[in-house]
C-alpha positions in Angstrom: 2.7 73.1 -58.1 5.6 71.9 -56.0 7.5 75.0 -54.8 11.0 73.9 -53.8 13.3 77.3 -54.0 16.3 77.4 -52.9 17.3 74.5 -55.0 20.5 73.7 -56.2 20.5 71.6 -59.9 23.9 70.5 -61.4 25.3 67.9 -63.2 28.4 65.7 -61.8 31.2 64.4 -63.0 31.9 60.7 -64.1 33.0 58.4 -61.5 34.4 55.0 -61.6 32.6 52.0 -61.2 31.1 50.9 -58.0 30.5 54.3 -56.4 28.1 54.7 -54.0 25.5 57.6 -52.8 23.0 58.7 -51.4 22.2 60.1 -48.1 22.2 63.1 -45.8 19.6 65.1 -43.8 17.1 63.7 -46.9 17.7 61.9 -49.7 15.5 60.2 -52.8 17.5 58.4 -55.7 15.7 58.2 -58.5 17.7 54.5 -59.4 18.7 51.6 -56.6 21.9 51.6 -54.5 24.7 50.5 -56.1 26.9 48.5 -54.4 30.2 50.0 -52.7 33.8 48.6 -54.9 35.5 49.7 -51.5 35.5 46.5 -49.5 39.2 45.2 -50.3 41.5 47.6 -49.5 42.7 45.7 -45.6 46.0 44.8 -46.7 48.0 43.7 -44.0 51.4 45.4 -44.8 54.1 45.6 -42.2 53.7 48.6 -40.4 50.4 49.3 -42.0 47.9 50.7 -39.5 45.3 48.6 -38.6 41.9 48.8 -40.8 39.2 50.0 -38.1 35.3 49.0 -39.6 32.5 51.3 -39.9 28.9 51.1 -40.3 27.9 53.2 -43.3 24.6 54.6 -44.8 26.1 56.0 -47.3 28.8 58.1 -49.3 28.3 61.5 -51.6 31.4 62.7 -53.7 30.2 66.0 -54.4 27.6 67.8 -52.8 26.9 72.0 -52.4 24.1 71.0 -49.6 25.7 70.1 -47.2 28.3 72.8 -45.6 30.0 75.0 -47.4 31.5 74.5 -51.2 31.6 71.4 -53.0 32.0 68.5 -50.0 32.1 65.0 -49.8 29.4 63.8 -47.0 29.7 60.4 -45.2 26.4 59.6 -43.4 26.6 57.4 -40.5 24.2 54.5 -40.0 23.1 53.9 -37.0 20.9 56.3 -34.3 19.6 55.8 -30.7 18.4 59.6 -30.8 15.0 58.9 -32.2 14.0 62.8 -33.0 10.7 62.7 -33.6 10.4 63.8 -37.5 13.9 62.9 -38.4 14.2 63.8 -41.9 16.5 60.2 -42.1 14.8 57.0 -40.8 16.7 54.9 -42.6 19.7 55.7 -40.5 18.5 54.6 -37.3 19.1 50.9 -37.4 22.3 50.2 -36.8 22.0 47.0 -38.5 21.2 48.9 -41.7 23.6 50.3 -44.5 26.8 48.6 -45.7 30.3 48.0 -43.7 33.3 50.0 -45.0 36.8 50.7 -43.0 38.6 53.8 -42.7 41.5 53.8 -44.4 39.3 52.6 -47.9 37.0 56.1 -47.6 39.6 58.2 -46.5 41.8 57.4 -49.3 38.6 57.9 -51.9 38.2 61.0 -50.0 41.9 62.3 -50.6 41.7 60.7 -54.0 38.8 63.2 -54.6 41.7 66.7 -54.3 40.7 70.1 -55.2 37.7 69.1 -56.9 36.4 69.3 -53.1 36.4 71.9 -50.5 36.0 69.8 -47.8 34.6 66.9 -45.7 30.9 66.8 -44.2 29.8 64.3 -41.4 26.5 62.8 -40.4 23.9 60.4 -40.1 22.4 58.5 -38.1 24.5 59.9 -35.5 28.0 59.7 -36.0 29.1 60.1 -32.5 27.9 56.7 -32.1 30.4 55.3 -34.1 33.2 58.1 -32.1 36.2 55.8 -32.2 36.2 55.2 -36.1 34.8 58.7 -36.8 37.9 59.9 -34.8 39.8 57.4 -37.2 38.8 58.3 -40.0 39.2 62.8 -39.2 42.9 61.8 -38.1 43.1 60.6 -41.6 42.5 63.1 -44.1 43.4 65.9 -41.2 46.9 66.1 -42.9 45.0 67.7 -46.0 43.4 71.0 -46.7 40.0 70.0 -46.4 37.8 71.5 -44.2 36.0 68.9 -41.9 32.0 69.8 -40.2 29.7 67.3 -38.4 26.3 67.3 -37.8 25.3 65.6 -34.3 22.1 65.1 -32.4 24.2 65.5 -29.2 24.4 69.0 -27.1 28.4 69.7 -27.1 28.3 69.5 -23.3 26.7 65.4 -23.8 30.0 65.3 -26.2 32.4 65.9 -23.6 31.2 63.2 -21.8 31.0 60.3 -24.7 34.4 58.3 -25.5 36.2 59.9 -27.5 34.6 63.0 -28.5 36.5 65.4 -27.3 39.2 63.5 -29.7 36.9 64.3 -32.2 36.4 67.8 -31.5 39.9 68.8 -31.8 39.4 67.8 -35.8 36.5 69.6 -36.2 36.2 73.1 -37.7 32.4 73.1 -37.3 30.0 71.0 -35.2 26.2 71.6 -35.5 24.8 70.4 -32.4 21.7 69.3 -31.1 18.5 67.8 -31.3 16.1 68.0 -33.7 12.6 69.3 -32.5 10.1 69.5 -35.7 8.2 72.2 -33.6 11.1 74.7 -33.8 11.9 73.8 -37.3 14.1 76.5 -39.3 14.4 77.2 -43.1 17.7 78.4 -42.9 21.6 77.4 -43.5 22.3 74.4 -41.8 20.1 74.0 -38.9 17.4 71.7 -38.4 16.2 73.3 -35.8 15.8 76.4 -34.1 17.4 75.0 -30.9 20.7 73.6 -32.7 23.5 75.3 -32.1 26.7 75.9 -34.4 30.2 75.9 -32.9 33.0 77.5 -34.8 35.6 75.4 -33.1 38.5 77.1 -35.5 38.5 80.6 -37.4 38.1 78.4 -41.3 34.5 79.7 -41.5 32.2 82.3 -39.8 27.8 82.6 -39.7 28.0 84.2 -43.5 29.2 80.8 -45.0 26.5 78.6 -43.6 23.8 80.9 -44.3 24.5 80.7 -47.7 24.3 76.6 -48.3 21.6 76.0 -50.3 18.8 74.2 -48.2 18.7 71.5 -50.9 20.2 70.1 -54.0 19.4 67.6 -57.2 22.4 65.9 -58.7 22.2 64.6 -62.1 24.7 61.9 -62.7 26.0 60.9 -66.4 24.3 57.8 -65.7 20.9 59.3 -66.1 20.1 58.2 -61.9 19.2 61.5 -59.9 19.8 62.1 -56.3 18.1 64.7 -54.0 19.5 65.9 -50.5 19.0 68.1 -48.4 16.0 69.3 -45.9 12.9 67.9 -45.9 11.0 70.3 -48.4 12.0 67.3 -50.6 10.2 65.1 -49.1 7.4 65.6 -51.5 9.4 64.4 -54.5 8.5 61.4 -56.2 10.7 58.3 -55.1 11.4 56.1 -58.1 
């Protein structure tokens, strides 16, 4: 029997039409991609900021899996890393996924309120996309949401890449690091034994990472199920 405790099942709320998900450390969606409804929203407007692009793998509205409370996770396509035993293959082309622009997913973001506790980032590796990950963080930073990121990069390599000590300064949490599947941890947020996690303001200590469930199925009203989380999901039957 398929043992996959700690496991998070619950259902989610309706969303409108032309949503799209899946994506994060692992995912397996039970129905095919649907297509994103997001791609119109460059108006030029006079004084409008400018629309910056973004490669996307893909977009959740509500997960418990992936930092801590009820987040909305943007995964990142794209990935030069090449971890051996990356839990998402799918991300590494940076050809792959869908183009979207920042001010269209920040405003669904917002859009999303208090039904959300905050924003979770990663990929692919998201620091290879800094300038429009910076974008997008200066965006929704006027909000209450708290905002994490998940990076294959040591904090010190961060430092040294365009724009990410930008993007540190919007950060509460950055899990940093590698993955090495030899040092592979069943725990919180980590990957891997190596990763580190910097608290980078006081919004949340050890105690509320530890306690994200490892993994998570979400039932949607449509009957389509989506699993993410580590890779004790692989094992799952991909329909």
């Amino acid at each position: 029997m398929l043992h996959l405790e700690p496991l998070l099942l619950y259902p989610l709320p309706e969303r409108s039409e032309g949503a799209r998900y899946w994506h994060r450390r692992h995912i397996l969606e039970s129905g095919r991609p649907r297509p994103s409804g997001g791609g119109t929203c460059c108006v030029s407007k006079p004084h409008a900021i400018a629309c910056m692009k973004v490669r996307l793998h893909a977009f959740e509205p509500f997960s418990r899996a992936n930092g801590p409370g009820c987040r909305a996770v943007v995964w990142f396509q794209g990935c030069t890393l090449d971890c051996p035993g990356c839990f998402n293959p799918a991300t590494h082309d940076a050809l792959g996924g869908y183009d979207a622009d920042t001010p269209a997913l920040a405003a669904e973001i917002l859009g999303l309120g208090q039904r959300i506790e905050g924003i979770s980032i990663s990929g692919g590796e998201p620091f290879q996309q800094s300038e429009a990950l910076l974008d997008l963080l200066k965006r929704v930073s006027a909000s209450q949401l708290s905002r994490l990121a998940f990076t294959g990069y040591t904090l010190a390599e961060l430092n040294h890449l365009p724009f990410g000590t930008d993007v540190l300064g919007y950060l509460d949490v950055l899990i940093a690091g590698r993955y090495l599947a030899a040092q592979r941890v069943d725990q919180g947020l980590l990957g891997s034994a190596n990763q580190q996690i910097h608290f980078l303001t006081n919004r949340y200590g050890l105690s509320h990472l530890i306690s994200v469930p490892r993994c998570e199925l979400i039932l949607r009203p449509d009957g389509t199920m989506t699993a993410t989380g580590f890779s004790v999901l692989k094992n799952l039957p991909q329909h």
